[in-house]
N, CA, C and O atoms as a printed pandas DataFrame, in Angstrom:
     atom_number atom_name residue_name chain_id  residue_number  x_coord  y_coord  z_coord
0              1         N          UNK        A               1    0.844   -1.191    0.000
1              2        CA          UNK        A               1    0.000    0.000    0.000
2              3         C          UNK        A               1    0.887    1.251    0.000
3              4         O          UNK        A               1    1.706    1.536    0.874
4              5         N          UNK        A               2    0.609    1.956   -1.102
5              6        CA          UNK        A               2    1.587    3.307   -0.948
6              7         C          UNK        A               2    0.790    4.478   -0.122
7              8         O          UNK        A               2   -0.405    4.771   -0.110
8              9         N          UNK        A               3    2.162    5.152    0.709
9             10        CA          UNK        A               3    2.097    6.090    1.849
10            11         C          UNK        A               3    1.958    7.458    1.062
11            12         O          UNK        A               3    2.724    7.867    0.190
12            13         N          UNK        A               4    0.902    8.035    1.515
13            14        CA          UNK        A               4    0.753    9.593    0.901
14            15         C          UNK        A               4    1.376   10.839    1.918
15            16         O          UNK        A               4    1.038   11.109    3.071
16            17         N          UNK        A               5    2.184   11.346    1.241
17            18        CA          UNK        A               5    2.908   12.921    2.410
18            19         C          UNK        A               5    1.978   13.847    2.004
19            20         O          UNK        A               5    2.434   14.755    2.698
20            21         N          UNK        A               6    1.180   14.286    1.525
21            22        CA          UNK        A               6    0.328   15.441    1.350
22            23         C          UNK        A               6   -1.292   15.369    1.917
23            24         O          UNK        A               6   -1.901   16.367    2.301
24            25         N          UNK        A               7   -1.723   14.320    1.898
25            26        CA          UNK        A               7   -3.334   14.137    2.389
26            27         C          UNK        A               7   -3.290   13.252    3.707
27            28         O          UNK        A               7   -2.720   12.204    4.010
28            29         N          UNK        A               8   -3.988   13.973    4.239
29            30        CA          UNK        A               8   -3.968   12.989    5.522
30            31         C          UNK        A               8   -5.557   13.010    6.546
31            32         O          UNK        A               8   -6.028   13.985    7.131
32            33         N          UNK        A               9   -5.869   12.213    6.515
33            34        CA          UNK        A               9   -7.365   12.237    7.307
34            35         C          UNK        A               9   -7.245   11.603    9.071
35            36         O          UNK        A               9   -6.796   10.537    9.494
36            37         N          UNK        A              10   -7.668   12.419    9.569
37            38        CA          UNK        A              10   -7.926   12.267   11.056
38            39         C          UNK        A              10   -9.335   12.674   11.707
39            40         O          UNK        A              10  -10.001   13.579   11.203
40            41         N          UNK        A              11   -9.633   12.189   12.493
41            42        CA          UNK        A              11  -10.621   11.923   12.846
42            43         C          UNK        A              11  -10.866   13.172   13.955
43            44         O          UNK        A              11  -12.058   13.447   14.088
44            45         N          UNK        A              12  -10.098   13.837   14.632
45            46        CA          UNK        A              12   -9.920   15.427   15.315
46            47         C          UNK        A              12   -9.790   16.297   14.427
47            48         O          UNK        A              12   -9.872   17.404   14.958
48            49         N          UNK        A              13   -9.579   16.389   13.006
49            50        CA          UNK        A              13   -9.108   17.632   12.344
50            51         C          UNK        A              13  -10.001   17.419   11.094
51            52         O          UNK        A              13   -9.964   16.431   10.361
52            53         N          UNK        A              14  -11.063   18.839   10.926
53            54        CA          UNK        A              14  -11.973   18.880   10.508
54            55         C          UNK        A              14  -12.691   17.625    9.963
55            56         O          UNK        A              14  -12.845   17.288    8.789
56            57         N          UNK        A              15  -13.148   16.930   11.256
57            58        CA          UNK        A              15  -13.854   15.555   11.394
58            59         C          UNK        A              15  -13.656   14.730   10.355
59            60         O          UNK        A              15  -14.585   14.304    9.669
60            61         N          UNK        A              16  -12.459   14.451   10.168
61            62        CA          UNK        A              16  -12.029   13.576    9.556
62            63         C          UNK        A              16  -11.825   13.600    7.825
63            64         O          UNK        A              16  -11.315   12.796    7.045
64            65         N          UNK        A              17  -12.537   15.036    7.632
65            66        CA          UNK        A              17  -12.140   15.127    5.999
66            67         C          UNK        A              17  -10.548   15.110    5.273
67            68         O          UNK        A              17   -9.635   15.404    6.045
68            69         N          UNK        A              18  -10.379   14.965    4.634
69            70        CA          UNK        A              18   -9.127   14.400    3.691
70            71         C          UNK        A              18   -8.609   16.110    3.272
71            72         O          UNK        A              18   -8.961   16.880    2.378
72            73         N          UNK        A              19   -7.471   16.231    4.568
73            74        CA          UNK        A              19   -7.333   17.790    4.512
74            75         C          UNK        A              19   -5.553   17.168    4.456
75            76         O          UNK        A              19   -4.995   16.168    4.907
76            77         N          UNK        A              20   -5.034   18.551    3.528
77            78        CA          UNK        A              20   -3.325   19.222    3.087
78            79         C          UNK        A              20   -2.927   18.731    4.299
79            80         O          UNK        A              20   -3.475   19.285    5.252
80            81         N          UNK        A              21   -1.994   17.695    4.616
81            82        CA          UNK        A              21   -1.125   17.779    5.723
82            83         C          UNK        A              21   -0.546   18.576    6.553
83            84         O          UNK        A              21    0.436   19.112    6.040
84            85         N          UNK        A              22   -0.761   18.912    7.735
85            86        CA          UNK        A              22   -0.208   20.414    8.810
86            87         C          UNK        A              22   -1.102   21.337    8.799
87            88         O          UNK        A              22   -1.064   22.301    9.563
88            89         N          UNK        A              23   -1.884   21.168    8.045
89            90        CA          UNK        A              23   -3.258   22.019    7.587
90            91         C          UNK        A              23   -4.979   21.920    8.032
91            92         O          UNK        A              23   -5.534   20.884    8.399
92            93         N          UNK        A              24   -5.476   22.949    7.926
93            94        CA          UNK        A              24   -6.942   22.129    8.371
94            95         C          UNK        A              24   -7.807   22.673    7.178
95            96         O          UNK        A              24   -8.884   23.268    7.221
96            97         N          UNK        A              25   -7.093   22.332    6.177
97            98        CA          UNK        A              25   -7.470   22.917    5.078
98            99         C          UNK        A              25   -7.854   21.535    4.132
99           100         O          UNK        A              25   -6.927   20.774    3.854
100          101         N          UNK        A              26   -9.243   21.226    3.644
101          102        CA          UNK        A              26   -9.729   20.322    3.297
102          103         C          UNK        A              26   -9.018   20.267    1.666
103          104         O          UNK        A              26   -8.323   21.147    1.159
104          105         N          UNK        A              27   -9.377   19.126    1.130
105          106        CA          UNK        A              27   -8.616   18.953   -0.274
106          107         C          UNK        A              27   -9.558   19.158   -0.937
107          108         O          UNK        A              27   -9.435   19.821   -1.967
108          109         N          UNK        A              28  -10.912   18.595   -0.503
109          110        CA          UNK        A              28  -12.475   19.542   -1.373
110          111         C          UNK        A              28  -12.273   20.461   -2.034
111          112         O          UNK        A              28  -12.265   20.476   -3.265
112          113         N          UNK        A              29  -11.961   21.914   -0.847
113          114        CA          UNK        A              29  -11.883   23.199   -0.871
114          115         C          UNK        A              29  -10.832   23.267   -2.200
115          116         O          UNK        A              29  -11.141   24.040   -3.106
116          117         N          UNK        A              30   -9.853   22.632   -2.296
117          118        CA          UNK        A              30   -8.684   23.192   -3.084
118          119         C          UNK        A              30   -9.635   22.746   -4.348
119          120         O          UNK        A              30   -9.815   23.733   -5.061
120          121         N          UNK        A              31  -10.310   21.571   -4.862
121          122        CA          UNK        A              31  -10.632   20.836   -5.829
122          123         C          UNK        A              31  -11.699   22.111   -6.354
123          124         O          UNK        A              31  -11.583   22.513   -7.512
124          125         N          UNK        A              32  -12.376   22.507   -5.756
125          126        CA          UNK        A              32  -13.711   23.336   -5.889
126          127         C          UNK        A              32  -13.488   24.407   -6.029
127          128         O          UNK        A              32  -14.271   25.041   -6.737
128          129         N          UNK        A              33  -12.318   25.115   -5.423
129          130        CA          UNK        A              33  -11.605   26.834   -6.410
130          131         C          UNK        A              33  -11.183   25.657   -7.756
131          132         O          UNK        A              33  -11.982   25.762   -8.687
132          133         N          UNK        A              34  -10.121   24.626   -7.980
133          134        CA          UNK        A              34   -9.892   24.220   -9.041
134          135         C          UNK        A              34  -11.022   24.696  -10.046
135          136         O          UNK        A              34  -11.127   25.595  -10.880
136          137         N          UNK        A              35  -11.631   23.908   -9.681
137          138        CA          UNK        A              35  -13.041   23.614  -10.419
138          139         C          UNK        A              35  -13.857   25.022  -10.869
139          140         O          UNK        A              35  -14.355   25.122  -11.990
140          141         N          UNK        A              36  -13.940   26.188   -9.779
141          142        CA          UNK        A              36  -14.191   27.445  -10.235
142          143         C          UNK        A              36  -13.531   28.126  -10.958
143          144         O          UNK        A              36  -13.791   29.300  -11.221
144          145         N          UNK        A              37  -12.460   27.409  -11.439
145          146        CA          UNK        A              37  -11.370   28.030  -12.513
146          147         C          UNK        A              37  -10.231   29.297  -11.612
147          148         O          UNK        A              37   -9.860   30.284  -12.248
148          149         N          UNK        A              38   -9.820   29.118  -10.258
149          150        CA          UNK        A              38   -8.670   29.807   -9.879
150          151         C          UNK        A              38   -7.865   28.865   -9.942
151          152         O          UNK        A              38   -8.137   27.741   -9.520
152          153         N          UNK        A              39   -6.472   29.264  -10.615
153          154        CA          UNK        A              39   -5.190   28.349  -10.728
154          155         C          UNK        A              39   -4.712   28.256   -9.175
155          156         O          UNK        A              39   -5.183   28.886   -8.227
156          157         N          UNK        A              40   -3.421   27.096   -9.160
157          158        CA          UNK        A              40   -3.087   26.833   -8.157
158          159         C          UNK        A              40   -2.002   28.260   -7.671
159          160         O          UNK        A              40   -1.598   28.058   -6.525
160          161         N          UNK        A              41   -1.650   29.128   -8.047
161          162        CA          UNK        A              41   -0.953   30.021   -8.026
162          163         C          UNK        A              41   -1.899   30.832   -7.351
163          164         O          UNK        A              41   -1.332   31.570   -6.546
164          165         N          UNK        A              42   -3.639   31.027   -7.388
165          166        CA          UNK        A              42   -4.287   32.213   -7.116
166          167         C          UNK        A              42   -4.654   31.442   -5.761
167          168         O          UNK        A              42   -4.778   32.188   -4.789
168          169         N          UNK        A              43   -4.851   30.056   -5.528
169          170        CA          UNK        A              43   -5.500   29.663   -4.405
170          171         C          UNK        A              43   -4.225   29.866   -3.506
171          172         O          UNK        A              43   -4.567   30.335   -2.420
172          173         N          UNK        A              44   -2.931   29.677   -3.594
173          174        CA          UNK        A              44   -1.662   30.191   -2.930
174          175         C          UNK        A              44   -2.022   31.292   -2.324
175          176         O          UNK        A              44   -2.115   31.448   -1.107
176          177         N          UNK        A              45   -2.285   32.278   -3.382
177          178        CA          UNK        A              45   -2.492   33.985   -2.357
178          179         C          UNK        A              45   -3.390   33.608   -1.427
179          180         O          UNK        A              45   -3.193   33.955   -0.263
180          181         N          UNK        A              46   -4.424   32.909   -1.732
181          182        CA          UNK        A              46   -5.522   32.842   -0.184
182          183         C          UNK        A              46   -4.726   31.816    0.697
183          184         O          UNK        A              46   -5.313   31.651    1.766
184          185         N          UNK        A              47   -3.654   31.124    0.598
185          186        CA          UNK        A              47   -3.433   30.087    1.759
186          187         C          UNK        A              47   -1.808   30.166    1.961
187          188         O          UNK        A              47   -0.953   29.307    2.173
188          189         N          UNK        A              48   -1.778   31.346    1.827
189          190        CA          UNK        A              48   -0.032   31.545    1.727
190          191         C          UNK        A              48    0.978   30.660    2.348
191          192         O          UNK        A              48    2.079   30.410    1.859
192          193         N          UNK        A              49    0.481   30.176    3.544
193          194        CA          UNK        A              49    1.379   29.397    4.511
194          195         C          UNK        A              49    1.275   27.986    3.676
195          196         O          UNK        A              49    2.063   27.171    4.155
196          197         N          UNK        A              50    0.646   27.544    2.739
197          198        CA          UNK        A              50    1.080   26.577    2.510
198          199         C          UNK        A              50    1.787   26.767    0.749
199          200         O          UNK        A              50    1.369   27.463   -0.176
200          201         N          UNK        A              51    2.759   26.009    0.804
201          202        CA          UNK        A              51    3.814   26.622   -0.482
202          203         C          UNK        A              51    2.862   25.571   -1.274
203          204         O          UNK        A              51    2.205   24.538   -1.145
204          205         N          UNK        A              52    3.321   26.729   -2.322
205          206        CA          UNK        A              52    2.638   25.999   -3.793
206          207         C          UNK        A              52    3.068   24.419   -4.621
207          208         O          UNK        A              52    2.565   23.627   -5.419
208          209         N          UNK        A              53    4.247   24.589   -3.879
209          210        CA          UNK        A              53    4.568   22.910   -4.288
210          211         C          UNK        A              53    3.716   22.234   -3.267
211          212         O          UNK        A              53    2.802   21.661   -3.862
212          213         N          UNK        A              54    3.636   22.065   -2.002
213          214        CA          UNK        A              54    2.505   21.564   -1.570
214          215         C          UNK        A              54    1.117   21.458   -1.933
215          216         O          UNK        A              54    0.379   20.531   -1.598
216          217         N          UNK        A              55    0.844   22.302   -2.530
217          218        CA          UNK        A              55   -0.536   22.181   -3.292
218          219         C          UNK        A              55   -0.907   21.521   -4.870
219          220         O          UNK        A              55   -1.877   21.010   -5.430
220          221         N          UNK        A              56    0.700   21.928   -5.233
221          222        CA          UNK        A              56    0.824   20.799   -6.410
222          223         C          UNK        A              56    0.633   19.240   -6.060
223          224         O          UNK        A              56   -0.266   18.544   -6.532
224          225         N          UNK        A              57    1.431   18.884   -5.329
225          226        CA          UNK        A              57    2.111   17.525   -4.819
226          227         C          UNK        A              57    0.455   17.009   -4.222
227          228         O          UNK        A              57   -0.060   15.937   -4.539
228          229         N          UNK        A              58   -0.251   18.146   -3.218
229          230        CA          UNK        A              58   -1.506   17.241   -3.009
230          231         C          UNK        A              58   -2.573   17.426   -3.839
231          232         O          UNK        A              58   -3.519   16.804   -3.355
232          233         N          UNK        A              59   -2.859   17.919   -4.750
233          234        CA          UNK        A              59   -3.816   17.883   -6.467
234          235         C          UNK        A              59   -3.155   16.374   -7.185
235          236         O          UNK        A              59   -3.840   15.500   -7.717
236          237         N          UNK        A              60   -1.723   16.365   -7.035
237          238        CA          UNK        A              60   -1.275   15.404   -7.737
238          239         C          UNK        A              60   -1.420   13.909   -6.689
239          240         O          UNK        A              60   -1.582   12.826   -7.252
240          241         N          UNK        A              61   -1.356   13.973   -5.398
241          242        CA          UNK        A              61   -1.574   12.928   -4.785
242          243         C          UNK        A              61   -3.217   12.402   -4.708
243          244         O          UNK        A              61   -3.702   11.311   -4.409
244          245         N          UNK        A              62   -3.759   13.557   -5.075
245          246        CA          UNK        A              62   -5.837   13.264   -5.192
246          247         C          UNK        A              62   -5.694   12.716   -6.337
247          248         O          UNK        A              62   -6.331   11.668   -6.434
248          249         N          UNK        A              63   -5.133   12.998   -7.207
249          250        CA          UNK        A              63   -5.117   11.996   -8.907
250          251         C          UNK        A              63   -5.071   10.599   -9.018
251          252         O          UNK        A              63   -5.665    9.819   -9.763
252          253         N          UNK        A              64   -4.177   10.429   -8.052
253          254        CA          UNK        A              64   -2.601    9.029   -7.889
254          255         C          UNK        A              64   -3.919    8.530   -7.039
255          256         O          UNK        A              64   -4.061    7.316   -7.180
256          257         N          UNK        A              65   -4.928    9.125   -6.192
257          258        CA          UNK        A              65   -5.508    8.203   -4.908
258          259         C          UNK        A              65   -6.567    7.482   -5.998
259          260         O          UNK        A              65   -6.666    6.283   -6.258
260          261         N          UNK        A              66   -7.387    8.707   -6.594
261          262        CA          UNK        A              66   -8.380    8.299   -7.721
262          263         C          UNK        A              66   -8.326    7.713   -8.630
263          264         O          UNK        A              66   -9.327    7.179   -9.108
264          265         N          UNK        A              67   -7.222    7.630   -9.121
265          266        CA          UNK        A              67   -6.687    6.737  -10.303
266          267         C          UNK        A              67   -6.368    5.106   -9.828
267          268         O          UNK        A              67   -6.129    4.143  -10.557
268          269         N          UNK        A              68   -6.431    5.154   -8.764
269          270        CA          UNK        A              68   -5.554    3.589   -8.165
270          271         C          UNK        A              68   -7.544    3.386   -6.940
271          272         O          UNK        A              68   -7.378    3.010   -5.780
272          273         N          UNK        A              69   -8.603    3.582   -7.263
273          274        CA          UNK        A              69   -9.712    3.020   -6.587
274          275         C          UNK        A              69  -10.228    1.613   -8.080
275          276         O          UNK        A              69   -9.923    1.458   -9.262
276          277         N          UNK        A              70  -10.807    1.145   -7.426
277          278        CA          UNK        A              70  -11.590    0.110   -7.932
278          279         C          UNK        A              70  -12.308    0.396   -9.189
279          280         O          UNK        A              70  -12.468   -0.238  -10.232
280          281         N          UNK        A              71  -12.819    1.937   -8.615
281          282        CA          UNK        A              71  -13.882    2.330  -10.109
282          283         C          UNK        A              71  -13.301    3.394  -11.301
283          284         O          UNK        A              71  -13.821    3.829  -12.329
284          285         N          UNK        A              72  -12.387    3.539  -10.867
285          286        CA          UNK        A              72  -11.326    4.727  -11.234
286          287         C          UNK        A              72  -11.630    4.338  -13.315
287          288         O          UNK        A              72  -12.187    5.167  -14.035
288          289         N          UNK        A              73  -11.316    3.512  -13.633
289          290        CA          UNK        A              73  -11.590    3.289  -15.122
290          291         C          UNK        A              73  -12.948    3.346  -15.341
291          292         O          UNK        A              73  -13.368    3.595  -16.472
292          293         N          UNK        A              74  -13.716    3.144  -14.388
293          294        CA          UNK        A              74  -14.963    3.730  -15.183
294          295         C          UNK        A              74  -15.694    5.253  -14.724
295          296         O          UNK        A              74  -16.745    5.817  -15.030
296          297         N          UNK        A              75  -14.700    5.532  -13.952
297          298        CA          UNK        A              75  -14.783    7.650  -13.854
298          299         C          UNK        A              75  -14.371    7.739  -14.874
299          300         O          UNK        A              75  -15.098    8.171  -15.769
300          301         N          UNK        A              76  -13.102    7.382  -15.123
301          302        CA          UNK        A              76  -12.099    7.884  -16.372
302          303         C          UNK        A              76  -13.233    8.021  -17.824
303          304         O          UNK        A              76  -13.344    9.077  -18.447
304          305         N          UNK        A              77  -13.717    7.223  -18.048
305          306        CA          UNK        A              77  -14.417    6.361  -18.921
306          307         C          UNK        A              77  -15.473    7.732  -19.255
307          308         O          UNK        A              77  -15.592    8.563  -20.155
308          309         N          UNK        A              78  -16.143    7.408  -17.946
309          310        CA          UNK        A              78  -17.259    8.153  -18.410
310          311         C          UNK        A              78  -17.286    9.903  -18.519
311          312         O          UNK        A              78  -18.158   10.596  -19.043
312          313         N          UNK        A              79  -15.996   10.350  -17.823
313          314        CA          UNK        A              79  -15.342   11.674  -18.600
314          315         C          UNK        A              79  -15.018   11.607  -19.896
315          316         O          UNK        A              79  -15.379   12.365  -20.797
316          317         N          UNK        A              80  -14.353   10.712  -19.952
317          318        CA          UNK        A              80  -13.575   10.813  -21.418
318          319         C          UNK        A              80  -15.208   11.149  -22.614
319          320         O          UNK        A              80  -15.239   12.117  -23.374
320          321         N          UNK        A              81  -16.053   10.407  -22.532
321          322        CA          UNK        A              81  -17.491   10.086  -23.130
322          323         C          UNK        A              81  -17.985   11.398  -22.807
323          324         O          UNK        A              81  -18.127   11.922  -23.912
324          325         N          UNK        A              82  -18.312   12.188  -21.972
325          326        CA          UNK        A              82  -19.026   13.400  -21.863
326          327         C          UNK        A              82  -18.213   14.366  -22.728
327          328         O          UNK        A              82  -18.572   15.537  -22.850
């Protein structure tokens, strides 16, 4: 089983959602500015304390988690089709 340094879920820190390591900053949140179209450079200015390679590394570790689930080829799938 591979070990992730960027996401980490605990059960004391914002009840257990899948938040930036050292952070109580959910990976949702980062996915959902993604998704509103601010680059990872603009969500930086709002979260300064965490460096932008950290925010790379955990966008890229949410990929690596989603890509390696059970159903992951048929997310893929049915993006690719829309």
């Amino acid at each position: 089983m591979k070990k992730y340094q960027y996401i980490t879920s605990k059960s004391d820190i914002m009840g257990g959602a899948p938040c930036i390591v050292g952070t109580r900053i959910p990976i949702a949140v980062i996915v959902a500015r993604l998704k509103e179209g601010y680059t990872l450079e603009a969500i930086h200015e709002g979260y300064p304390w965490v460096s932008l390679k950290t925010l790379e590394k955990a966008v890229s570790e949410l990929v690596d988690r989603l890509s390696s689930t059970k159903d992951a080829s048929k997310i893929l799938q049915t993006q690719a089709a829309a």
